[in-house]
Structure formats: structure tokens, C-alpha cells
Kinemage of the C-alpha trace (Angstrom):
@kinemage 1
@onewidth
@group {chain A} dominant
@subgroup {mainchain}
@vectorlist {calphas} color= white
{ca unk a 1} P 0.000 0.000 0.000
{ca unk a 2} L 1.475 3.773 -0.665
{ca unk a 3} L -0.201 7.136 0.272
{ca unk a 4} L 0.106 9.437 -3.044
{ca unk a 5} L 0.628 13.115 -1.772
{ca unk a 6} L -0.819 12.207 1.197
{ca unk a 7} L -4.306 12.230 0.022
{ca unk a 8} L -4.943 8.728 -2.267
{ca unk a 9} L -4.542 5.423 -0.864
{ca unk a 10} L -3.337 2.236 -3.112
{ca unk a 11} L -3.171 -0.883 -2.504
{ca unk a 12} L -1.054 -3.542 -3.478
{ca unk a 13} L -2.230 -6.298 -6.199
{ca unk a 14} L -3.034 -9.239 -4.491
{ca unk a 15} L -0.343 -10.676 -6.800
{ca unk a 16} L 2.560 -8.862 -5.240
{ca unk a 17} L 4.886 -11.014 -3.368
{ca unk a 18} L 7.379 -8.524 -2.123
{ca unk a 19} L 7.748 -7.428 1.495
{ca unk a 20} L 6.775 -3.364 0.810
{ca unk a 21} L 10.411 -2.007 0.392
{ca unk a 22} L 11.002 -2.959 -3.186
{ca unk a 23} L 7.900 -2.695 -5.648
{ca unk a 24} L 8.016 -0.436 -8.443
{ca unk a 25} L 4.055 1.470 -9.882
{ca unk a 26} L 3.443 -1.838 -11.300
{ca unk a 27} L 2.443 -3.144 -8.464
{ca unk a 28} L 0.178 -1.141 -7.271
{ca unk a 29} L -3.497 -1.603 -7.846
{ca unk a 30} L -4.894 1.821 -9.297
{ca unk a 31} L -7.836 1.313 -9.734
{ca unk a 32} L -9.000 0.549 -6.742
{ca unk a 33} L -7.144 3.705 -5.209
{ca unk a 34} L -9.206 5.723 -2.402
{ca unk a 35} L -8.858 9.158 -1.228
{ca unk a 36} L -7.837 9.411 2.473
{ca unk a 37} L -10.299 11.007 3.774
{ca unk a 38} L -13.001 8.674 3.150
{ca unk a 39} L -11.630 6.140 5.336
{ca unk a 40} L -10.973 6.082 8.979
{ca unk a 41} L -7.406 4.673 10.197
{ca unk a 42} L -6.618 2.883 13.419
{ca unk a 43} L -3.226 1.823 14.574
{ca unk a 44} L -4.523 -0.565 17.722
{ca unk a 45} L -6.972 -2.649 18.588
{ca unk a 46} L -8.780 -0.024 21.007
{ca unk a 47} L -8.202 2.943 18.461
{ca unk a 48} L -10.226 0.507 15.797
{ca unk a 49} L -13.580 -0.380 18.883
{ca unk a 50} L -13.548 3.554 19.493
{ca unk a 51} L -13.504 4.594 15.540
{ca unk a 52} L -15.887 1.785 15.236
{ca unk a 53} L -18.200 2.820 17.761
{ca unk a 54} L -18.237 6.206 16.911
{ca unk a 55} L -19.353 5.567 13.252
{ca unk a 56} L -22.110 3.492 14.891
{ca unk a 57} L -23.264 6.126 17.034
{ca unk a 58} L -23.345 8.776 13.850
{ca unk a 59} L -25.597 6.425 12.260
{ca unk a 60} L -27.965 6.374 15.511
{ca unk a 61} L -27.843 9.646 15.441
{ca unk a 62} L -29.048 9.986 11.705
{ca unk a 63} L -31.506 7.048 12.418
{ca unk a 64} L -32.916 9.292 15.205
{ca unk a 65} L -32.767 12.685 13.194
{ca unk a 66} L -34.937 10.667 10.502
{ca unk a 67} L -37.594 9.281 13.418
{ca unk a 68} L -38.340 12.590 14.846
{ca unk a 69} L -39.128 13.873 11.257
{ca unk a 70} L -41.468 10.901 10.846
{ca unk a 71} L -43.129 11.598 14.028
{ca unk a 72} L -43.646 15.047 12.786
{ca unk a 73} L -45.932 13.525 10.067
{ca unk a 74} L -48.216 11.889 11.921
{ca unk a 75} L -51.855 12.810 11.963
{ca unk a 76} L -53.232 12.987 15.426
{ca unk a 77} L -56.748 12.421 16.199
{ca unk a 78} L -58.875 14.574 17.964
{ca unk a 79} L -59.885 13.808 21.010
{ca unk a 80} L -62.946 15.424 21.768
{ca unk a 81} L -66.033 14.398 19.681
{ca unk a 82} L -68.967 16.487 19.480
């Protein structure tokens, strides 16, 4: 794997054999390069449960943002009949 200008992330082909010192553009796999910033990194085990958790709890949040708009549409009935 190799970091471009610090902003696109390749990957090795799953063919290369080498040990990530010598590997020349060849052995890259281009097209399934990423920009950086659509990822999150960890570098230990408890850096990888807290970035995990916290992408859980933005998409509990967004789950939540989307019920309270739903409850907004309800109809309520009115209560007092006449």
C-alpha cells in the first residue's frame, strides 16, 4: 500500500509477493485507489472499537434525526367528539 501526496490510498495487487520495500508502480493496484479522507485509520486494537463505535453512534444519530421527522408527520386524532 502507498499514500500518493498524502491524500490517495493504493493498494497492493493481491499478486505482489514482495515485502513493501522494493515494488516499483506496477504493483500497485490503481484502480481501486481511495482518497484518504473517506476512510478512517486505526493503529490498535482499542483505536479501531472507538472509531468503530463512533461511526455506529453517527448512524444512531441519523436514524434518530430521521424518526423525529417521521413523528412530525403523523396525523393525530382529535380527542374530543362532538
Amino acid at each position: 500500500m502507498i499514500i500518493i501526496g498524502g491524500k490517495t490510498f493504493i493498494p497492493f495487487k493481491k499478486t505482489y509477493k514482495g515485502n513493501g520495500e522494493n515494488w516499483t508502480t506496477k504493483d500497485l493496484a490503481f484502480s481501486k485507489s481511495v482518497v484518504v479522507y473517506a476512510r478512517e485509520y486505526a493503529s490498535t486494537y482499542n483505536e479501531c472499537i472507538e472509531v468503530y463505535n463512533d461511526l455506529i453512534e453517527h448512524e444512531i444519530d441519523k436514524c434518530n434525526e430521521i424518526i423525529e421527522k417521521l413523528e412530525s408527520y403523523k396525523i393525530l386524532l382529535e380527542t374530543s367528539e362532538k
